[in-house]
C-alpha positions in Angstrom: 96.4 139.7 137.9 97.8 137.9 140.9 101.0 135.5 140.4 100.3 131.7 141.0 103.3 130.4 139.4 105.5 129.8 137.1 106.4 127.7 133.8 108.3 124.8 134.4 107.9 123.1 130.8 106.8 123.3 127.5 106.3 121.2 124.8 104.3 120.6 121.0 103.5 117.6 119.5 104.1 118.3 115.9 102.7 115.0 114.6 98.6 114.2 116.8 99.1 111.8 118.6 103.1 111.0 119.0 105.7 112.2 121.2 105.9 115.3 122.0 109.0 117.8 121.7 109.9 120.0 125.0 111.4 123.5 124.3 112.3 126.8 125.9 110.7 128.7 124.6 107.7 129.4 121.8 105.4 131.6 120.2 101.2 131.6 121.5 99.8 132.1 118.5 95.9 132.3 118.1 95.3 128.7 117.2 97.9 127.6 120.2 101.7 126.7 120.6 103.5 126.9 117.0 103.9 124.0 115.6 101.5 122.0 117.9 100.2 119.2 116.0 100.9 120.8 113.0 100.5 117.5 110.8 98.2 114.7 111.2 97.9 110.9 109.7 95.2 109.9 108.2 93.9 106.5 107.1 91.6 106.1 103.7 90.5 109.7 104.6 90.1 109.8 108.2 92.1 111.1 111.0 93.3 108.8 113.2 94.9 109.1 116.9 96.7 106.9 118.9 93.2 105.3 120.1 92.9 103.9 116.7 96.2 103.5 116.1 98.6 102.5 119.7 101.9 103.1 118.3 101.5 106.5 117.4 101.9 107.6 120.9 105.6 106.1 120.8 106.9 107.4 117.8 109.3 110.1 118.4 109.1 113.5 115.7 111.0 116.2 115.1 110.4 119.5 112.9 113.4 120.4 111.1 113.7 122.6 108.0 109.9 123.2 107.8 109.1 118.8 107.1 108.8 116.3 109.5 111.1 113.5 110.7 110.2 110.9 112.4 113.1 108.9 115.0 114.3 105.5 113.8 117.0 103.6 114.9 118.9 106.5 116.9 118.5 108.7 113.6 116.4 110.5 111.6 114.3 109.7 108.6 111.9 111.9 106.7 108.4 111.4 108.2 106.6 110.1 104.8 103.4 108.6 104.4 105.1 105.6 103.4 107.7 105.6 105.8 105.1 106.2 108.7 102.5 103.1 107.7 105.6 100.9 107.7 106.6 101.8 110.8 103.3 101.2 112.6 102.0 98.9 110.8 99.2 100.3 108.8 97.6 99.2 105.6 94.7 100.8 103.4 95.1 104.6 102.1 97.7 106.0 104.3 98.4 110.2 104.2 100.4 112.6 106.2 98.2 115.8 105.8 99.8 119.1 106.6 97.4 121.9 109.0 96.1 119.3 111.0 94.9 122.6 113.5 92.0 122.6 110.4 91.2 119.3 112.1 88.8 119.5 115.3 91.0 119.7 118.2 89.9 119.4 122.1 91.6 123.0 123.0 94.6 125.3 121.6 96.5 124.9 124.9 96.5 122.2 127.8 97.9 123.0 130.9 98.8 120.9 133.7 100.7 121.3 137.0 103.8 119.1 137.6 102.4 117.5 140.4 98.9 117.4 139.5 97.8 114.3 141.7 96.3 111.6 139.2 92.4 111.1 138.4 90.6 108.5 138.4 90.4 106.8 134.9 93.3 109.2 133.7 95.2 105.5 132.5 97.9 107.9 130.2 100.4 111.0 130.9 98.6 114.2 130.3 100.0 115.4 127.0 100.0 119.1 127.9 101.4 122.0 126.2 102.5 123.8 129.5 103.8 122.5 132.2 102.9 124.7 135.4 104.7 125.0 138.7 101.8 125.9 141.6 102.0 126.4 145.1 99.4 123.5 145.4 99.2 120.3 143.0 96.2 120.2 140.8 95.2 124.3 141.6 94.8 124.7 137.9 91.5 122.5 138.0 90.0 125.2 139.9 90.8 128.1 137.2 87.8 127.6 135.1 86.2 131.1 133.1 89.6 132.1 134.4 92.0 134.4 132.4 95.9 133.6 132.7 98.8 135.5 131.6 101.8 133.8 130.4 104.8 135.6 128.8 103.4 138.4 127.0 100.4 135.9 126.0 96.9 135.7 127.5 94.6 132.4 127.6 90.9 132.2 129.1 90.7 128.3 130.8 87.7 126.7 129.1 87.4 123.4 130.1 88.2 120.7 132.1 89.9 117.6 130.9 86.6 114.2 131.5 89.0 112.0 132.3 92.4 113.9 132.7 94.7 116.0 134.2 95.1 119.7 133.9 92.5 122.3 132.0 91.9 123.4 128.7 92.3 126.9 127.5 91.8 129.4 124.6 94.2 131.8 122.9 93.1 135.5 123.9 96.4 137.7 123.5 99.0 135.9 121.5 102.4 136.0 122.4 105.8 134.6 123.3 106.2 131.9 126.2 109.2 130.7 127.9 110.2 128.6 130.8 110.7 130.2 134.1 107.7 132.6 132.9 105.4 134.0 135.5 102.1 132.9 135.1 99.1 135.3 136.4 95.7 134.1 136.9 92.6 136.6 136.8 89.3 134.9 138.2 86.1 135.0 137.0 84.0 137.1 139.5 80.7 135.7 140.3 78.0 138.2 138.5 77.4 141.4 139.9 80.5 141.7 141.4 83.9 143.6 140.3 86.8 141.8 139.3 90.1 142.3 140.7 93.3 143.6 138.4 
Protein backbone atom coordinates (compact mmCIF):
# COMPACT_ATOMS: atom_id res chain seq x y z
CA UNK A 1 0.00 0.00 0.00
CA UNK A 2 1.25 3.53 -0.98
CA UNK A 3 0.75 6.58 1.56
CA UNK A 4 -1.75 9.35 0.28
CA UNK A 5 -2.27 10.97 3.49
CA UNK A 6 -3.11 11.37 6.67
CA UNK A 7 -6.19 11.78 9.27
CA UNK A 8 -6.86 15.19 10.10
CA UNK A 9 -10.37 14.48 11.97
CA UNK A 10 -12.74 12.21 13.22
CA UNK A 11 -15.98 12.30 14.41
CA UNK A 12 -19.55 10.02 15.21
CA UNK A 13 -22.83 11.11 15.33
CA UNK A 14 -24.24 9.20 18.11
CA UNK A 15 -27.85 10.34 17.62
CA UNK A 16 -28.87 10.03 13.02
CA UNK A 17 -29.13 12.92 11.98
CA UNK A 18 -27.72 15.57 14.78
CA UNK A 19 -24.40 16.95 15.42
CA UNK A 20 -21.78 15.10 15.37
CA UNK A 21 -18.97 14.65 18.08
CA UNK A 22 -15.10 15.01 16.96
CA UNK A 23 -12.59 12.78 18.77
CA UNK A 24 -9.02 11.50 18.75
CA UNK A 25 -9.16 8.71 18.52
CA UNK A 26 -11.77 5.45 18.07
CA UNK A 27 -12.25 1.98 17.50
CA UNK A 28 -13.26 0.57 13.45
CA UNK A 29 -15.37 -1.87 14.36
CA UNK A 30 -17.18 -4.08 11.58
CA UNK A 31 -20.34 -2.09 11.43
CA UNK A 32 -18.09 1.38 11.41
CA UNK A 33 -16.83 4.10 14.00
CA UNK A 34 -18.14 3.07 17.73
CA UNK A 35 -20.73 4.73 18.59
CA UNK A 36 -21.68 6.17 15.19
CA UNK A 37 -25.29 6.70 15.09
CA UNK A 38 -25.78 4.37 17.73
CA UNK A 39 -29.47 5.68 18.58
CA UNK A 40 -32.13 6.82 16.28
CA UNK A 41 -35.62 8.77 16.73
CA UNK A 42 -38.43 7.51 15.48
CA UNK A 43 -41.86 8.90 14.96
CA UNK A 44 -45.28 6.50 15.31
CA UNK A 45 -42.74 3.73 14.19
CA UNK A 46 -40.67 5.17 11.63
CA UNK A 47 -37.26 6.50 11.42
CA UNK A 48 -36.93 9.80 10.77
CA UNK A 49 -33.73 12.09 9.65
CA UNK A 50 -33.24 15.54 9.54
CA UNK A 51 -35.07 15.57 5.98
CA UNK A 52 -38.24 14.88 7.81
CA UNK A 53 -37.44 16.53 10.74
CA UNK A 54 -34.84 20.07 10.18
CA UNK A 55 -33.88 20.53 13.57
CA UNK A 56 -32.32 17.36 14.19
CA UNK A 57 -29.26 18.43 12.32
CA UNK A 58 -28.80 21.29 15.10
CA UNK A 59 -29.15 19.44 18.16
CA UNK A 60 -25.99 18.93 19.81
CA UNK A 61 -25.42 15.02 21.69
CA UNK A 62 -23.13 13.62 23.68
CA UNK A 63 -22.57 9.88 25.00
CA UNK A 64 -21.76 9.83 28.51
CA UNK A 65 -22.12 6.82 30.88
CA UNK A 66 -23.47 4.48 28.12
CA UNK A 67 -27.12 6.95 27.61
CA UNK A 68 -27.39 9.87 25.63
CA UNK A 69 -27.62 13.65 26.41
CA UNK A 70 -28.66 15.92 24.45
CA UNK A 71 -27.17 19.96 24.78
CA UNK A 72 -29.64 22.55 26.24
CA UNK A 73 -29.06 25.74 27.37
CA UNK A 74 -25.08 25.42 27.80
CA UNK A 75 -25.80 22.07 29.82
CA UNK A 76 -26.73 18.76 29.64
CA UNK A 77 -29.98 16.93 29.81
CA UNK A 78 -30.74 13.24 29.45
CA UNK A 79 -31.69 12.72 25.77
CA UNK A 80 -35.41 11.20 26.47
CA UNK A 81 -38.09 10.58 24.09
CA UNK A 82 -39.88 13.18 25.83
CA UNK A 83 -37.34 15.55 26.20
CA UNK A 84 -36.24 15.22 22.49
CA UNK A 85 -40.09 15.77 20.83
CA UNK A 86 -40.17 18.88 23.05
CA UNK A 87 -37.25 20.14 21.86
CA UNK A 88 -38.04 19.95 18.20
CA UNK A 89 -41.23 20.14 18.11
CA UNK A 90 -42.71 16.85 17.43
CA UNK A 91 -46.11 15.35 18.08
CA UNK A 92 -47.52 11.76 17.43
CA UNK A 93 -45.65 8.48 18.92
CA UNK A 94 -42.28 9.75 19.60
CA UNK A 95 -39.23 6.96 20.56
CA UNK A 96 -35.59 7.07 20.98
CA UNK A 97 -34.61 3.45 19.86
CA UNK A 98 -31.25 2.07 20.81
CA UNK A 99 -28.96 0.02 17.69
CA UNK A 100 -30.08 2.35 15.26
CA UNK A 101 -26.83 0.47 12.95
CA UNK A 102 -29.95 -2.39 12.74
CA UNK A 103 -31.53 0.50 10.79
CA UNK A 104 -30.50 0.73 6.89
CA UNK A 105 -27.61 3.01 6.75
CA UNK A 106 -25.92 4.55 3.44
CA UNK A 107 -22.20 3.08 4.41
CA UNK A 108 -20.27 2.13 7.78
CA UNK A 109 -17.73 4.94 7.17
CA UNK A 110 -17.69 8.28 5.01
CA UNK A 111 -14.73 9.87 4.20
CA UNK A 112 -14.04 13.19 2.96
CA UNK A 113 -10.89 15.32 2.31
CA UNK A 114 -10.68 18.70 4.16
CA UNK A 115 -10.61 20.60 1.13
CA UNK A 116 -12.74 18.53 -0.94
CA UNK A 117 -13.99 21.38 -3.46
CA UNK A 118 -17.93 21.42 -3.22
CA UNK A 119 -20.46 19.66 -5.76
CA UNK A 120 -22.93 20.71 -7.38
CA UNK A 121 -26.31 20.17 -5.48
CA UNK A 122 -24.15 19.26 -2.26
CA UNK A 123 -26.57 22.24 -0.34
CA UNK A 124 -25.15 20.74 3.40
CA UNK A 125 -21.57 19.94 5.12
CA UNK A 126 -20.60 16.49 4.39
CA UNK A 127 -21.24 14.66 7.69
CA UNK A 128 -18.22 12.32 7.42
CA UNK A 129 -16.74 10.08 9.83
CA UNK A 130 -13.04 10.77 8.64
CA UNK A 131 -11.71 13.57 7.85
CA UNK A 132 -8.72 13.10 5.33
CA UNK A 133 -5.66 15.27 4.61
CA UNK A 134 -4.63 14.60 0.63
CA UNK A 135 -2.02 16.01 -1.45
CA UNK A 136 -4.96 17.03 -3.85
CA UNK A 137 -8.57 18.20 -2.74
CA UNK A 138 -11.33 15.77 -3.65
CA UNK A 139 -8.48 12.68 -4.61
CA UNK A 140 -10.62 10.40 -2.55
CA UNK A 141 -13.46 10.51 -5.31
CA UNK A 142 -11.22 8.69 -7.41
CA UNK A 143 -10.55 5.72 -4.84
CA UNK A 144 -13.48 3.63 -5.76
CA UNK A 145 -13.02 -0.61 -5.48
CA UNK A 146 -10.11 0.78 -3.60
CA UNK A 147 -8.78 -0.73 -0.31
CA UNK A 148 -7.43 1.94 2.41
CA UNK A 149 -5.57 1.39 5.52
CA UNK A 150 -6.10 3.43 8.42
CA UNK A 151 -4.59 2.76 11.91
CA UNK A 152 -4.47 -0.84 12.19
CA UNK A 153 -8.01 -0.83 10.28
CA UNK A 154 -8.71 -1.60 6.68
CA UNK A 155 -11.84 -0.22 4.59
CA UNK A 156 -12.67 -1.14 0.79
CA UNK A 157 -14.34 2.45 -0.84
CA UNK A 158 -17.72 1.40 -2.09
CA UNK A 159 -19.48 4.16 -3.27
CA UNK A 160 -19.71 7.46 -4.15
CA UNK A 161 -21.78 10.07 -2.41
CA UNK A 162 -25.12 11.25 -5.57
CA UNK A 163 -25.03 14.47 -4.46
CA UNK A 164 -22.08 14.86 -1.92
CA UNK A 165 -18.79 15.08 -0.93
CA UNK A 166 -16.31 12.38 -0.16
CA UNK A 167 -16.84 8.31 -0.66
CA UNK A 168 -18.35 5.61 1.08
CA UNK A 169 -16.64 2.68 2.40
CA UNK A 170 -16.95 -0.76 4.12
CA UNK A 171 -15.29 -2.21 7.26
CA UNK A 172 -12.67 -5.02 6.06
CA UNK A 173 -10.09 -5.22 9.06
CA UNK A 174 -11.34 -3.60 12.13
CA UNK A 175 -9.26 -1.70 14.19
CA UNK A 176 -8.19 1.44 16.07
CA UNK A 177 -7.99 5.00 14.32
CA UNK A 178 -6.49 8.08 15.43
CA UNK A 179 -5.79 11.50 14.17
CA UNK A 180 -2.41 12.12 12.62
CA UNK A 181 -2.87 8.36 11.20
CA UNK A 182 -1.29 7.47 7.97
CA UNK A 183 -3.79 6.51 5.54
CA UNK A 184 -2.63 3.93 2.65
CA UNK A 185 -4.59 3.38 -0.36
CA UNK A 186 -4.40 0.02 -2.49
CA UNK A 187 -6.04 0.39 -6.04
CA UNK A 188 -8.11 -1.77 -7.73
CA UNK A 189 -6.11 -3.15 -10.71
CA UNK A 190 -7.95 -3.34 -13.87
CA UNK A 191 -8.57 -7.26 -14.65
CA UNK A 192 -5.85 -9.31 -15.69
CA UNK A 193 -3.46 -7.34 -14.24
CA UNK A 194 -1.33 -7.63 -10.76
CA UNK A 195 -1.91 -5.35 -8.01
CA UNK A 196 0.74 -3.53 -6.39
CA UNK A 197 1.57 -4.01 -2.36
Amino acid sequence: MRIVGRVAGLAVYPLKSAQGVALDEADLTGTGLAGDRRWALTVDGEVVGAKQVPGLAALRVRCRDDALWVEVDGGLRPADARTLAGLLGLTGRVELVEDAAGHPQMASVHLVSRDAPDLPGCGVEPRANIVLELGSPGEERRWLDSRVGIGSGELSVTRLPKRCLGVYAEVIRPGRVRVGDEVRIRTAAPAGVAAGG
